[in-house]
N, C-alpha and C positions, 0 to 999 in steps of 0.2 A: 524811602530814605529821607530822614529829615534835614540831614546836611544839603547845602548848595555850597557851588564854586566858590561864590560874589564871600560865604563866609569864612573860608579860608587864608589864613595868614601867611604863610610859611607856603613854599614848592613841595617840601615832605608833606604837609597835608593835602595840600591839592593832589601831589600824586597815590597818595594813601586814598581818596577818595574817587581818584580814576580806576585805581586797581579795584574797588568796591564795588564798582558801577561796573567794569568791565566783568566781574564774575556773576552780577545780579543779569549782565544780559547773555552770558554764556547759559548761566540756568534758565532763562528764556527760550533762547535758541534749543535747548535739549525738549524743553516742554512743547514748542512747535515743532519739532523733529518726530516727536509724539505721535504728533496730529497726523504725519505726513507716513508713517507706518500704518497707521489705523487706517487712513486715507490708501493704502496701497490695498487691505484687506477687505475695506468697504465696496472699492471700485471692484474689485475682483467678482465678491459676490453678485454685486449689481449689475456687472459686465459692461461694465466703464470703462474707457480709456484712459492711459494715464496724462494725456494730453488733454485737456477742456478747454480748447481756445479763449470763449467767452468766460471764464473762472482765470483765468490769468489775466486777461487784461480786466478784470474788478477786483483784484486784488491790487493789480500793480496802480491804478486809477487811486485806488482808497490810501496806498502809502504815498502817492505823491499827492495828495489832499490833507491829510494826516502832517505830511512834512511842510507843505505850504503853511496849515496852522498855526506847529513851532517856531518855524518862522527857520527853519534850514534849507540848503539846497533841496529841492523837490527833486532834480532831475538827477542827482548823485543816489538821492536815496529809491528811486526809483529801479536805475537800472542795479544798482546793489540788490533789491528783490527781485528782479528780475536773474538774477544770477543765483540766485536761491532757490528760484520757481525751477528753473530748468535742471538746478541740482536733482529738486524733487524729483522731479517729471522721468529722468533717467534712471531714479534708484526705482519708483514707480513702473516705469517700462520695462526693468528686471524682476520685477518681483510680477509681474503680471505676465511675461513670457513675449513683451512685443518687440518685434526689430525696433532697433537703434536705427534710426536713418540720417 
């Protein structure tokens, strides 16, 4: 997207240009949704867990590094993936057959 904020005049374009950004990251969200079905089928075969202790905390490390860079809160966006991981983790635990505990 080659708009930014800073060039926005008007509240109708600024929020024309959040609603843009907010469906550019919905289509994100579906394409790592992706990963995390694929990720339920891989594990299966491999005989994974849907749990990888050490894969969550480098994922969750690399978004609060990632959001340090931006220059955003680190700790807001962290536990946000973190709330994402554990979505995973549970639709992973159904589709793999593991108790919920």
């Amino acid at each position: 997207m080659t708009r930014r904020a800073q060039n926005c005049q008007t509240m109708t374009e600024l929020r024309q240009l959040i609603d843009e950004l907010d469906a550019e990251l919905i289509a994100r969200f579906s394409d790592r949704w992706a990963c995390i079905e694929r990720a339920a089928e891989l594990k299966k075969q491999e005989g994974l867990p849907a749990r990888i202790d050490n894969r969550v905390e480098e994922v969750a490390h690399n978004v609060n590094r990632l959001a340090q860079r931006a220059g955003l809160d680190a700790n807001f966006y962290e536990d946000l993936w973190r709330q994402l991981m554990e979505r995973a983790i549970a639709y992973e635990k159904g589709k793999l057959g593991e108790p919920d505990k």
